[in-house]
TIVEX-44589 format. One record per residue (C-alpha): x, y, z. Coordinates in steps of 0.05 Angstrom, whole numbers. Example, Ala and Ser with C-alpha at 12.3 -4.5 7.8 and 13.67 -1.06 7.14 Angstrom:
BEGIN
xx; yy; zz
246; -90; 156
273; -21; 143
This chain:
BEGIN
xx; yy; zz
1794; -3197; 4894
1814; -3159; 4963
1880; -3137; 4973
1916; -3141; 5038
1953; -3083; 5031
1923; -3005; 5031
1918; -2972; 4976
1953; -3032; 4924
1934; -3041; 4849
1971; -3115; 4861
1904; -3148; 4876
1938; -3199; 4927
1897; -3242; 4955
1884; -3230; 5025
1919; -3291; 5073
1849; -3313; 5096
1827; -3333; 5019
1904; -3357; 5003
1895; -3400; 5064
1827; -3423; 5038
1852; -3433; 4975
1908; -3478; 5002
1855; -3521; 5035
1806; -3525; 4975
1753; -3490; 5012
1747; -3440; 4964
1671; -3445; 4911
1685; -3442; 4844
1692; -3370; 4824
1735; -3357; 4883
1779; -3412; 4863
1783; -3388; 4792
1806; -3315; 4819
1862; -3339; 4854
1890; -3393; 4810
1894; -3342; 4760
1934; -3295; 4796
1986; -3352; 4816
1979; -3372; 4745
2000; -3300; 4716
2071; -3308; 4754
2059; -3267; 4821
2121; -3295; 4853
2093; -3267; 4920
2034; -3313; 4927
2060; -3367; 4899
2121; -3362; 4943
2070; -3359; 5001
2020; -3410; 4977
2065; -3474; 4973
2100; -3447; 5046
2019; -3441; 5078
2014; -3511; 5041
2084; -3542; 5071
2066; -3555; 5132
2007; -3592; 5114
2015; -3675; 5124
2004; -3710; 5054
1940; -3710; 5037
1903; -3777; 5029
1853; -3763; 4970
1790; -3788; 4975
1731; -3800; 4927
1661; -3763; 4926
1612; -3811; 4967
1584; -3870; 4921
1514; -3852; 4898
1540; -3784; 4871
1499; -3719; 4888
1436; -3762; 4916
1492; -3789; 4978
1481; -3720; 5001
1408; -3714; 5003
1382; -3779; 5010
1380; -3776; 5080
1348; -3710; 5099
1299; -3720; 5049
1275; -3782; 5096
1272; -3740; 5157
1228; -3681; 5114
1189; -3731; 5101
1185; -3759; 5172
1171; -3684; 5202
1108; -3646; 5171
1117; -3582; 5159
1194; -3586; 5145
1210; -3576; 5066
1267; -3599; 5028
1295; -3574; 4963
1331; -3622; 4928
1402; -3611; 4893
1391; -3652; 4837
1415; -3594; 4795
1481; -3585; 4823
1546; -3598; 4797
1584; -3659; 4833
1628; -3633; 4883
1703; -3637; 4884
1744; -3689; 4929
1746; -3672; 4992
1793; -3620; 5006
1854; -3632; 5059
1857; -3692; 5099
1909; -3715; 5136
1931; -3767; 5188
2003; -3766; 5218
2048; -3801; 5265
2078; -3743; 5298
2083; -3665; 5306
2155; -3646; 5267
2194; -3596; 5312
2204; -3534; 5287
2252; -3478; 5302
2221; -3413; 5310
2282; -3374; 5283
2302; -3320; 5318
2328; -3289; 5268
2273; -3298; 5217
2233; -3236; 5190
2166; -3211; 5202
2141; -3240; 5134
2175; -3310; 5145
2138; -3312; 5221
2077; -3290; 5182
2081; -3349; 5133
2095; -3402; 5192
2041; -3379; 5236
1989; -3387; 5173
2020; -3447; 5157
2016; -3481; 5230
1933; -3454; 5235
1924; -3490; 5170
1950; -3556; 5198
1915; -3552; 5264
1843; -3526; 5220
1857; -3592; 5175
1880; -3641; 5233
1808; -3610; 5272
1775; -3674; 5274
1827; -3718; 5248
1870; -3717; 5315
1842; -3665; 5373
1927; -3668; 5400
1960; -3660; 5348
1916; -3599; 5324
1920; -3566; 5391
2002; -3572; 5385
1995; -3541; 5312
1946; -3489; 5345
1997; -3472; 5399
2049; -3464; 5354
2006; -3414; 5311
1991; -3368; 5369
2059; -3376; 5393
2083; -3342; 5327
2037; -3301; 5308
2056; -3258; 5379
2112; -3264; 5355
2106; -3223; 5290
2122; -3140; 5303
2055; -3106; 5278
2091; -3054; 5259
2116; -3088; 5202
2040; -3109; 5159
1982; -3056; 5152
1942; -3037; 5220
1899; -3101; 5248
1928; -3151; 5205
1968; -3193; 5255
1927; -3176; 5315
1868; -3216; 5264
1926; -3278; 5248
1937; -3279; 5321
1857; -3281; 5345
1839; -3335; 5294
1904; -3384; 5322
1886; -3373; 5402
1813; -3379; 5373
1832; -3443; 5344
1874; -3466; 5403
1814; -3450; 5450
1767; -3502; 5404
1811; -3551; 5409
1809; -3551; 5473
1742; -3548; 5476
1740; -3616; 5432
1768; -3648; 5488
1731; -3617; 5546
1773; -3570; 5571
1730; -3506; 5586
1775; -3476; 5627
1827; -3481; 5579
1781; -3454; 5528
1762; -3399; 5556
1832; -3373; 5574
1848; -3381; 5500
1783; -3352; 5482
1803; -3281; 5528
1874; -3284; 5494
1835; -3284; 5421
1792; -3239; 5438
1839; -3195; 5470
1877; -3188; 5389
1813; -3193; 5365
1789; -3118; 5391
1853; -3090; 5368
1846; -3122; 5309
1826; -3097; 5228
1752; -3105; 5242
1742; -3154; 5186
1679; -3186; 5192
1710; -3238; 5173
1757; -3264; 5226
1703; -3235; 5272
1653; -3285; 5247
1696; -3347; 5245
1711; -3335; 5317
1650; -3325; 5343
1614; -3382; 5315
1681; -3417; 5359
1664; -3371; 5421
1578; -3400; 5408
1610; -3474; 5403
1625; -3474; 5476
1574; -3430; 5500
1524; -3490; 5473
1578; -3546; 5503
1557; -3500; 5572
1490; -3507; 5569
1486; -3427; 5557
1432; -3429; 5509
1403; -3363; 5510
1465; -3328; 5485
1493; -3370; 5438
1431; -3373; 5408
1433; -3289; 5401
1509; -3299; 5388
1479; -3350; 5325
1430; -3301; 5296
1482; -3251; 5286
1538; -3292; 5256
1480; -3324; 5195
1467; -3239; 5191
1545; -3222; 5180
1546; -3281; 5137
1492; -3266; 5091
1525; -3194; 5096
1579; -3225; 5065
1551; -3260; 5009
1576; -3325; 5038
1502; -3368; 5042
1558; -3430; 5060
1577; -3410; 5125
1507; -3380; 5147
1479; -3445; 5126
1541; -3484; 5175
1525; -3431; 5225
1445; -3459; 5225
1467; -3526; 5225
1503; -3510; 5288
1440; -3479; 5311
1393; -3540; 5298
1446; -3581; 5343
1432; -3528; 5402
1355; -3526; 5398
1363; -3607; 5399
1397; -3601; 5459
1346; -3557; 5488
1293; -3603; 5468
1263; -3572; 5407
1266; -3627; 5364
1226; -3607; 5305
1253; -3543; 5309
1319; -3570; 5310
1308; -3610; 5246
1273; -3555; 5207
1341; -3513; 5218
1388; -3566; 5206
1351; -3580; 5137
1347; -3510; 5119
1420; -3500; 5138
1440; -3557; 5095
1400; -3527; 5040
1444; -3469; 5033
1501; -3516; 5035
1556; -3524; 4965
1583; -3590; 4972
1642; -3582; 4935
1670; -3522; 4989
1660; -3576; 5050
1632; -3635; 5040
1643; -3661; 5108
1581; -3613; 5132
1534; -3656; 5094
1560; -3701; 5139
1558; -3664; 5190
1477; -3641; 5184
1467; -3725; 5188
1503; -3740; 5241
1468; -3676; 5274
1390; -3710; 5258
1414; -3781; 5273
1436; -3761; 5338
1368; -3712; 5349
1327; -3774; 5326
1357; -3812; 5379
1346; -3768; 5435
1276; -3757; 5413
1261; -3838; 5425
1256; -3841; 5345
1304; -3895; 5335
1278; -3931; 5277
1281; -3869; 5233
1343; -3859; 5261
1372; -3920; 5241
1340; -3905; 5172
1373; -3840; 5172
1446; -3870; 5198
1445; -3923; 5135
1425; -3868; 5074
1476; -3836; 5106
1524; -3889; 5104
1568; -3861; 5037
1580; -3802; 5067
1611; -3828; 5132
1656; -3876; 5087
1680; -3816; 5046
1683; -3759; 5094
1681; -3797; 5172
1747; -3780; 5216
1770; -3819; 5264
1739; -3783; 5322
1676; -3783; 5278
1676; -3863; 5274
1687; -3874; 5351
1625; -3819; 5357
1580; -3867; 5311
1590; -3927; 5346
1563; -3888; 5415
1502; -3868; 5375
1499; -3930; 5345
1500; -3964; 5411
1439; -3913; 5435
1407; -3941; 5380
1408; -4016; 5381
1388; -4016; 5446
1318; -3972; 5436
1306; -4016; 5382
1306; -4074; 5443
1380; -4101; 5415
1415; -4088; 5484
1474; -4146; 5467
1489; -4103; 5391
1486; -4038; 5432
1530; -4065; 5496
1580; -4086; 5436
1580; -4008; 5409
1577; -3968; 5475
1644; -4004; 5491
1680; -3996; 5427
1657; -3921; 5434
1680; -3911; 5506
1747; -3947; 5495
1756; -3900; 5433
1747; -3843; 5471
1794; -3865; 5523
1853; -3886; 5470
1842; -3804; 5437
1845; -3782; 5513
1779; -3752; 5510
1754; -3771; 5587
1681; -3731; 5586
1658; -3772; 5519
1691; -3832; 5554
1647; -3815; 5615
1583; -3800; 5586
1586; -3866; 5542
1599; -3905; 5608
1544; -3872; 5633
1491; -3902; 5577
1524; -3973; 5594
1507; -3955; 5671
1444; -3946; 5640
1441; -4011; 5610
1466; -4053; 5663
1423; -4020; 5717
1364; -4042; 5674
1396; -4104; 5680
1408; -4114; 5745
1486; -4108; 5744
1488; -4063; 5795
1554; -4091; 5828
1590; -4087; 5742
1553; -4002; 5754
1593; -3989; 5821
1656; -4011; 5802
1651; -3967; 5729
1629; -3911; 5772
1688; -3913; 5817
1734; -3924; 5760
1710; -3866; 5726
1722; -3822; 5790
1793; -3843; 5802
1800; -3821; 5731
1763; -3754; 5739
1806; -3739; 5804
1876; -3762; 5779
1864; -3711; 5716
1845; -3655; 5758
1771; -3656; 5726
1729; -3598; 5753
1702; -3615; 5823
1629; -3604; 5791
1635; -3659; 5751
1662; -3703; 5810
1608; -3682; 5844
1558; -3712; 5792
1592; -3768; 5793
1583; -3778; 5873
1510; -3766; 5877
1503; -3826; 5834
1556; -3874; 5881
1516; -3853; 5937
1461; -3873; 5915
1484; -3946; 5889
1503; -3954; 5951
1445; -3940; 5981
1408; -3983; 5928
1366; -3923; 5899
1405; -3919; 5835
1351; -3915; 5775
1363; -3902; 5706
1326; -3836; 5708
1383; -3818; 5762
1436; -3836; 5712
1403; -3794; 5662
1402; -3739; 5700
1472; -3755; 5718
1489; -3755; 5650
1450; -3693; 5633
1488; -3646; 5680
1561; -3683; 5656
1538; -3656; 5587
1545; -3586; 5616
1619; -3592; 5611
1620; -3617; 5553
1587; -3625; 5479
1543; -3684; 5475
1545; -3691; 5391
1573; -3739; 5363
1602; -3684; 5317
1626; -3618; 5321
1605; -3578; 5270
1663; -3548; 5240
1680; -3482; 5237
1714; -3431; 5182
């Protein structure tokens, strides 16, 4: 096991695998190591362990999805079948994977004093502890996990680097502004992003050179790079994280890092391609490090399937994946399915069911604060009731939705989309090829999927 300290006969485990460890992330042999070394008294790492896991919320356990092992390959084996040429190994062979690992829903973010007078090791241990709560609150609750985030970064500057080996707190303090520029990339705040994303970068070059941290936040930096529309290089930036990942020995995360890739060639309209590398991706997958990716890769095809016009086997795909969403779905997940859903009903020809869905969605994303989901859900019901003939019930969301824009200080590109499509209501040349082109250039600012795939 690495050491985090030059030149040691301790064997410590580094903070990254402690922190894993904390979250059950860890496969098995990796979990062994570890437990064994806080098992043979190292008062160090245990001291550190239960203050990373502190300020964790308490965890609501959860059982394995019903059906077992099949729950997790049931439904890409339906799409393999659905797609020639795409093969799928099945995992009847493996061993059932552990409960999900940390999940957590709060009321509130506890204040916390930073302590001035607290040392280097005890700002070390907070700021680990605060990017484990905002990593575990990710997709649980987008606010809260940017306040964790925040208060990671915060610390970790915090922290003289004089006082740990060269590189190690520039590499705590990349990974918390990386983590701090995701989440606000969850909620469509590029800009925001972006400034966090210079800041982590920024620690990131003055950093150990781990590949490691490295990898985890680029596969971040390639999240919003697809949420831009900037194909081209987060599809290089994609390649070369699965390469550092194989390098390694960590098939896991290159197989996360292809899912992530099958949801960018969707987007760019390579839909077979996109399933063949969301299947192989999931193939590479252990279920018992994360089993929320399995969900994940579903959501991923269901939502491909439906963009491709293939809503029947997407709606096949969406109920064999139905154990998986009641064991592993977040909240932000569930308010995501009931958009697709919606997409869904009403290219089967169930416009009423699919009405019933796209508002439940949209009003979700409102409640969670998320106004570019909110906005591109409304835009499927303009959709919908142009189709219909509402045109009068399509002006007044339209308007709504850029008072909204305006009062938040949305980027004026995104008001501008918004005002081509007004214009041309009132000028009675609104179509719903309009609206989807409408809707096509919103989703530059912001990731279309229902979920994120989630990162290290």
């Amino acid at each position: 096991m690495p050491c985090d300290e030059p030149g040691s006969t301790s064997a410590h485990p580094k903070p990254l695998i402690l922190g894993a460890f904390v979250r059950g992330e860890l496969s098995g042999a990796e979990r062994r190591d570890v437990l064994r070394h806080l098992l043979a008294g190292c008062r160090q790492c245990r001291q550190k362990a239960s203050e990373m896991a502190a300020p964790l919320f308490e965890v609501a356990a959860r059982k394995p999805p019903a059906g077992g092992i099949e729950a997790y390959d049931a439904p890409l084996r339906r799409v393999a079948r659905a797609f020639s040429g795409v093969s799928f190994e099945s995992r009847a062979g493996a061993s059932r994977p552990m409960e999900a690992p940390v999940a957590a829903a709060v009321s509130r973010v506890r204040r916390i004093s930073t302590g001035s007078n607290a040392t280097p090791e005890e700002l070390r241990t907070r700021a680990e502890g605060w990017l484990t709560r905002a990593r575990a609150l990710r997709y649980a609750d987008p606010e809260r996990m940017r306040a964790a985030a925040s208060l990671a970064a915060v610390l970790a500057e915090r922290i003289p680097r004089s006082a740990f080996p060269p590189g190690v707190v520039a590499d705590l303090s990349a990974l918390a502004w990386a983590e701090l520029a995701n989440g606000r990339r969850l909620v469509g705040d590029h800009q925001g992003a972006e400034r966090a994303f210079s800041r982590s970068i920024h620690w990131i070059d003055r950093g150990s050179g781990d590949l490691q941290p490295l990898a985890e936040i680029a596969e971040l930096v390639a999240s919003l790079e697809i949420d831009a529309r900037r194909f081209a290089p987060a599809e290089r930036l994609l390649d070369r994280i699965v390469i550092a990942y194989r390098a390694l020995g960590e098939p896991h995360f290159a197989g996360r890092t292809m899912i992530r890739r099958g949801v960018m060639l969707g987007y760019r309209g390579e839909g077979t391609a996109a399933v063949r590398q969301i299947v192989e991706g999931h193939g590479l997958l252990d279920p018992g490090r994360d089993p929320r990716l399995s969900l994940v890769a579903v959501h991923g095809l269901v939502s491909r399937l439906a963009d491709a016009g293939r809503f029947e086997l997407a709606a096949e795909v969406l109920r064999d994946g139905a154990p998986l969403y009641e064991a592993y779905a977040e909240p932000i997940d569930r308010i995501k399915i009931c958009w697709t859903r919606g997409r869904i009903e009403i290219g089967m020809g169930r416009p009423e069911k699919g009405e019933k869905y796209l508002r439940e969605g949209h009003q979700g994303f409102r409640d969670r604060g998320m106004p570019y989901f909110a906005a591109l859900v409304a835009l499927d019901l303009a959709a919908l009731h142009l189709k219909e003939g509402k045109t009068q019930e399509v002006a007044r969301s339209i308007e709504e939705l850029l008072t909204e824009f305006r009062a938040l200080g949305i980027r004026r590109e995104a008001i501008a989309c918004l005002m081509i499509l007004q214009r041309a209501i009132a000028a009675e040349r609104a179509t719903e090829k309009l609206v989807t082109r409408v809707a096509l250039r919103l989703g530059r600012f912001t990731a279309a999927a229902p979920t994120a795939v989630p990162a290290a």
